[in-house]
VEXDREN-2710 file (C-alpha; in Angstrom, 1 decimal):
% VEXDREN-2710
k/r/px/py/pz
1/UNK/0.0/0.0/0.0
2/UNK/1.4/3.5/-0.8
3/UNK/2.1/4.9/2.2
4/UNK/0.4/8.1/2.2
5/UNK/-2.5/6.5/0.9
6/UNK/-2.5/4.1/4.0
7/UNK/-2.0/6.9/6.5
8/UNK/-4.9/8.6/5.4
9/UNK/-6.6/5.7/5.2
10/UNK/-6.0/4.7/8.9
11/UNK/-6.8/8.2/9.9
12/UNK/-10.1/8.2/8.1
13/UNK/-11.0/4.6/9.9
14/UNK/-10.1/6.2/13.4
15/UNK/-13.0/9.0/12.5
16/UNK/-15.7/6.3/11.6
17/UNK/-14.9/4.6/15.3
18/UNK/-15.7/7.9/16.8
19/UNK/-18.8/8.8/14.5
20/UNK/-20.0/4.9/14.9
21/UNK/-19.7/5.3/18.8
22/UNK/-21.0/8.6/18.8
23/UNK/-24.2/7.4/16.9
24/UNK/-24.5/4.2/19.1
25/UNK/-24.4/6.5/21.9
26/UNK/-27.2/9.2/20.3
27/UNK/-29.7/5.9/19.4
28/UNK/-29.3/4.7/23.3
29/UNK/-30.3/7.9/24.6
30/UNK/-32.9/8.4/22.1
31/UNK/-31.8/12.1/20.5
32/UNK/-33.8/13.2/17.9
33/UNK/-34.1/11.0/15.0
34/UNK/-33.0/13.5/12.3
35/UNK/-30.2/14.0/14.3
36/UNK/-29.2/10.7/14.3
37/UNK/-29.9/10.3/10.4
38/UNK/-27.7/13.3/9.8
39/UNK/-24.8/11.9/11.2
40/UNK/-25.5/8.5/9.9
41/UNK/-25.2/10.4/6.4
42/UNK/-22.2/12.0/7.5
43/UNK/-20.8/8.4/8.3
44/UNK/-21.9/7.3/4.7
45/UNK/-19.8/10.3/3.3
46/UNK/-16.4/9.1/5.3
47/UNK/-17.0/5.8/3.9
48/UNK/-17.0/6.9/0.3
49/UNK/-13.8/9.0/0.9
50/UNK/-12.6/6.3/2.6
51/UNK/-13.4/3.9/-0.5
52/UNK/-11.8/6.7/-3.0
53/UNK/-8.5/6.2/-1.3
54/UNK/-8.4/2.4/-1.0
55/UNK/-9.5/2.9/-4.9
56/UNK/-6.8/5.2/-5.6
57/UNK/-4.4/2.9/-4.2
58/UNK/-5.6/0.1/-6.3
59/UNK/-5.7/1.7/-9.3
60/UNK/-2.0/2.9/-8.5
61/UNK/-0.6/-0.6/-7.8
62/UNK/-2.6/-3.4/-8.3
63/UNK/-4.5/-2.4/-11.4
64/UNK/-1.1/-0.8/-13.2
65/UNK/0.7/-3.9/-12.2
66/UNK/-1.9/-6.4/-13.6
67/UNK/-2.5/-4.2/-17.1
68/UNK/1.2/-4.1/-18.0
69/UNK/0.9/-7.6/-17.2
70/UNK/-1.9/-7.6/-19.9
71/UNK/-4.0/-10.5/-21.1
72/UNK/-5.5/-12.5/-18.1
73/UNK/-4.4/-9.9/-15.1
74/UNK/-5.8/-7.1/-17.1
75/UNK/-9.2/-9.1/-17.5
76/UNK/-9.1/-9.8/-13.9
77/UNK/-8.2/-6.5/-12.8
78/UNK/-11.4/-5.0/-15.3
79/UNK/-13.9/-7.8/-13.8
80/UNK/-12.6/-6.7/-10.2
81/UNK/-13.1/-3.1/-10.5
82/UNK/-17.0/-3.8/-12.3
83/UNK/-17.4/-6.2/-9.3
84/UNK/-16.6/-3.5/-7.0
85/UNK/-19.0/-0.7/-8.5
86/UNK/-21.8/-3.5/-9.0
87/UNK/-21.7/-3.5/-12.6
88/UNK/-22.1/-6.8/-14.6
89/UNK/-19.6/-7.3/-17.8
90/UNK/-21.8/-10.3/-19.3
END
């Protein structure tokens, strides 16, 4: 993993335990319910930049690695990333 990828990746992770505990807490003392759904968006929104980075760090090794490879890696590497963003190839 690149390393400044990974430490922003780590530091992002760290954020979503405090949000996750923070809304845990807000549903046990029953807080307002819109307050609760706006910071379960807000934890939605560091996933995604949480997935851009591990993406980013995909494309930059794993995906360049398997299409200079070519053939069968880049295949592999086109059905992972339509997997990944729930598209079908067939």
């Amino acid at each position: 993993m690149i390393e400044d990828i990974k430490k922003r990746a780590l530091h992002r992770t760290s954020i979503l335990e405090g949000q996750l505990r923070g809304v845990t807490r807000m549903i046990e003392g029953e807080e307002y319910c819109m307050d609760i759904i706006t910071q379960s968006r807000a934890i939605q929104k560091s996933l995604e930049s949480l997935n851009r980075l591990l993406l980013e760090n995909h494309l930059r090794t794993h995906v360049a690695h398997m299409f200079e490879n070519g053939g069968e890696e880049r295949e592999q590497a086109v059905d992972e990333l339509l997997k990944a963003f729930d598209f079908d190839r067939r």
